[in-house]
N, C-alpha and C positions, 0 to 999 in steps of 0.2 A: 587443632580443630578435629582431627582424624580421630584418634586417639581419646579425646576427652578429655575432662577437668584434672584426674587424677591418677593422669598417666605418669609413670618412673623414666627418668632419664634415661634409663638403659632400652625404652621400648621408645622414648624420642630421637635416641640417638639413631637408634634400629630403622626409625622411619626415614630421618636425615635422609640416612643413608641407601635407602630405598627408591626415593624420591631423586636422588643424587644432588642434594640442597646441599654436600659438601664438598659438591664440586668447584674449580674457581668458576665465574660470573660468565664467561666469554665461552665456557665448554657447557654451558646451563643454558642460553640463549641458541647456538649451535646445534642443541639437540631439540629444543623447542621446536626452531626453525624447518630440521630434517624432518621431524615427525607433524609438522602441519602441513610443509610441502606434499609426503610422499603419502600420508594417509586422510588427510584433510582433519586432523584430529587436534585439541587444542589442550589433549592431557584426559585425565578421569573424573568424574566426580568427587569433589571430596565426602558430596554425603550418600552416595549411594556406590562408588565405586568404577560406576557402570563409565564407559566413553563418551565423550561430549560429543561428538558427531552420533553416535549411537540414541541417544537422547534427543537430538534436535532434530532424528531424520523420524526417530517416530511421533515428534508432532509437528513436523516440516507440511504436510500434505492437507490437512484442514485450513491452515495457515496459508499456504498459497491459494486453496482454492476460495476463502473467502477475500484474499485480495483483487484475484484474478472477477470474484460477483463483483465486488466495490467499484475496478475499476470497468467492466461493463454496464453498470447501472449509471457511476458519473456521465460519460459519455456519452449514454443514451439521452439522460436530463436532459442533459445542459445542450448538445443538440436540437431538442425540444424547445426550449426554453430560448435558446438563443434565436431560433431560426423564428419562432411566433414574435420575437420581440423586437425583431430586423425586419419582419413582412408587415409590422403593426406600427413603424415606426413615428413616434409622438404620440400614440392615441394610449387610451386607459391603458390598454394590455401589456403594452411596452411601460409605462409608469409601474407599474404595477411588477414585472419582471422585474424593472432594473432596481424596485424597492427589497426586493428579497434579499439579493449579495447584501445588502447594507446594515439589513437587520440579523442574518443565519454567521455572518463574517465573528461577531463578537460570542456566538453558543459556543460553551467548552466543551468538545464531543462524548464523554463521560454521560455530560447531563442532558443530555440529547438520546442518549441512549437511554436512559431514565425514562424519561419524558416517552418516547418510542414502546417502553415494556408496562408502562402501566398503561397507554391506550389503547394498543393493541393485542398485547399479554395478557395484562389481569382484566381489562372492562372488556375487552371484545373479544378475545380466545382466538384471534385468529392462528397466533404465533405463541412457542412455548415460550418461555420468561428466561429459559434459560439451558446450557448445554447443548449435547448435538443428539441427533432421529438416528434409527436404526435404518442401513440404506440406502441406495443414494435419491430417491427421494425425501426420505428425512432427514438426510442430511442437508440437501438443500432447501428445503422447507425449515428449517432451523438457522438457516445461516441469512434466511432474506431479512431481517430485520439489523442485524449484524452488518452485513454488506449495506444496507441503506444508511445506515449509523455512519459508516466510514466514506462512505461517496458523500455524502452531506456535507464534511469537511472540504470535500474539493470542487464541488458544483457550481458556486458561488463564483471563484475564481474563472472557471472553465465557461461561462456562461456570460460574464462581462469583458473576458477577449476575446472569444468567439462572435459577441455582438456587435463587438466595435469591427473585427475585421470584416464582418457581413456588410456592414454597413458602406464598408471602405468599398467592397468589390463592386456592390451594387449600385454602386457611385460612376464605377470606373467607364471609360471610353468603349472596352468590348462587350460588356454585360448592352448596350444600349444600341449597339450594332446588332450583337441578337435578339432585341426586342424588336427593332425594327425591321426584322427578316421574317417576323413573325413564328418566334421559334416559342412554342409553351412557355408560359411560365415555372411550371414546375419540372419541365426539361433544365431550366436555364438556372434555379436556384439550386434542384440536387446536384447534377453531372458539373455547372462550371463556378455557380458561387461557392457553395460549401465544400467542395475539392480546392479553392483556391485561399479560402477563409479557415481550412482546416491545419493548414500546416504550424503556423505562430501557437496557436492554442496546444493540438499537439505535442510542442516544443517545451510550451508551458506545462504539461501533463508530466514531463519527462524531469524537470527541475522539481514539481513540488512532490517528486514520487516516495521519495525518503521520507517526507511527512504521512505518504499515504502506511506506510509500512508501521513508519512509528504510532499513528492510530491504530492502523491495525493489534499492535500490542497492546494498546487499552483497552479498545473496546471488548477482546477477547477475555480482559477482567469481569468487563460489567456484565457481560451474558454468558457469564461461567463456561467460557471455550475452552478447552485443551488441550490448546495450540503452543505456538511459540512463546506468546504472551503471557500466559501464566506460568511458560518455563523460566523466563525470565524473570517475572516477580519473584516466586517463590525461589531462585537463585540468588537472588539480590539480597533476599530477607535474611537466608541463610549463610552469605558471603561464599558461595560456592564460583569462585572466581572460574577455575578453569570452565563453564557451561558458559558465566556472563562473556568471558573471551570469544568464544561459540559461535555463541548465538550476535554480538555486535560484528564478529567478521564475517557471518556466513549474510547477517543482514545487509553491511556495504559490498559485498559481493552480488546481492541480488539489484541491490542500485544501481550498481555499474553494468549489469549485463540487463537490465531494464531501459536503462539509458539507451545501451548500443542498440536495445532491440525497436526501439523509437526513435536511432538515429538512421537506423535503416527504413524504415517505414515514413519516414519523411521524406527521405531520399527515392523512393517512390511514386509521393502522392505531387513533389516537384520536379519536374520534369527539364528543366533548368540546371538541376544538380547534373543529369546524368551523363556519362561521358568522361566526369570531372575526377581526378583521384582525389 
């Protein structure tokens, strides 16, 4: 593949050997290994030459920052969403919420983003149709339609456990203690229901995270980003393995340390954990 169609044994052998692909198997995995340890790198390009960490770190930072929108725009929603449809409990509004997850659950985010770039892009100009601003307000002004693409996928979810657990707390024995102490009601839903109702969801934000990343890679197709996502396609297309190796370890690496950093952040917002190794 380096080389090309009509390349001479003598310049494949040349690579072999370059490569060290004539080494035995145990001293090829070996140096794999040392050189992804000590430089975080997962080999070269085969089509452009350049380093696989080299490549992912220059479109590493759009890529987070539009996960980083997705995941503050979910959270805000579904917040929204949940807390209207826990204080409206059985009436239109709460029907009407809990119809959403039911119908947004089966959109394949792709076509969501579609749907997103023609009514907002091409009929109404709010938002360019596609690529990123010069800036960091164009940058961000470019990535909001992107980032709502991708929280879409997760709101649905975060909004029907968040409601249920609302429900549960404002049910409970202490929520009705401080109602009859005459403590505000909107002291009593922000400060002790929604800190108490927030952890399970949370929890849940932390497990479906790796789906949120793997949309993040699509959507970054349909609005022409030039991020990770199209490092990826366009690697895939071209079988440029060592980048696909890359970019799938540097992606469960950011699961796992997204994880930890939502497993600390729980252990905070419960206060039950602390003290506990």
């Amino acid at each position: 593949m380096i080389l090309g169609e009509y390349s001479t044994p003598e310049a494949l052998e040349s690579m072999h050997h370059a490569l060290g692909l004539d080494l035995p198997l145990w001293d090829q995995f070996l140096r794999f290994m040392t050189t992804l340890f000590t430089q975080g790198d997962t080999g070269n390009s085969i089509i452009t030459g350049t380093s696989a960490r080299e490549l992912i770190a220059q479109r590493a930072p759009i890529t987070l920052l539009l996960i980083l929108l997705a995941c503050v725009l979910a959270i805000i929603i579904a917040l929204l969403l949940a807390t209207l449809a826990a204080t409206h409990k059985d009436k239109l509004l709460d029907h009407l919420i809990r119809i959403f997850p039911a119908i947004t659950l089966g959109m394949p985010i792709f076509w969501v983003g579609l749907l997103l770039i023609l009514l907002f892009s091409v009929r109404l100009g709010w938002f360019p149709v596609g690529g990123v601003g010069e800036g960091w307000s164009g940058t961000l002004h470019s990535l909001v339609l992107p980032a709502v693409t991708v929280a879409f996928s997760q709101i649905p979810t975060l909004v029907r456990s968040l409601r249920a657990q609302m429900l549960e707390v404002l049910e409970s024995d202490f929520v009705v203690t401080l109602r009859a102490a005459r403590i505000p009601n909107s002291v009593i839903l922000f400060k002790h229901v929604l800190r108490n109702s927030a952890l399970p969801t949370l929890m849940l934000l932390g497990v479906n995270i790796s789906y949120l990343i793997g949309g993040t890679l699509v959507v970054e197709q349909v609005y022409g980003i030039k991020g990770i996502g199209s490092l990826l396609f366009t690697s895939i297309s071209k079988r440029d393995f060592p980048v696909i190796q890359g970019i799938a370890l540097y992606c469960a690496l950011s699961v796992v340390i997204i994880s930890l950093v939502i497993e600390i952040i729980s252990w905070w917002l419960d206060p039950r954990t602390k003290g506990k190794q």
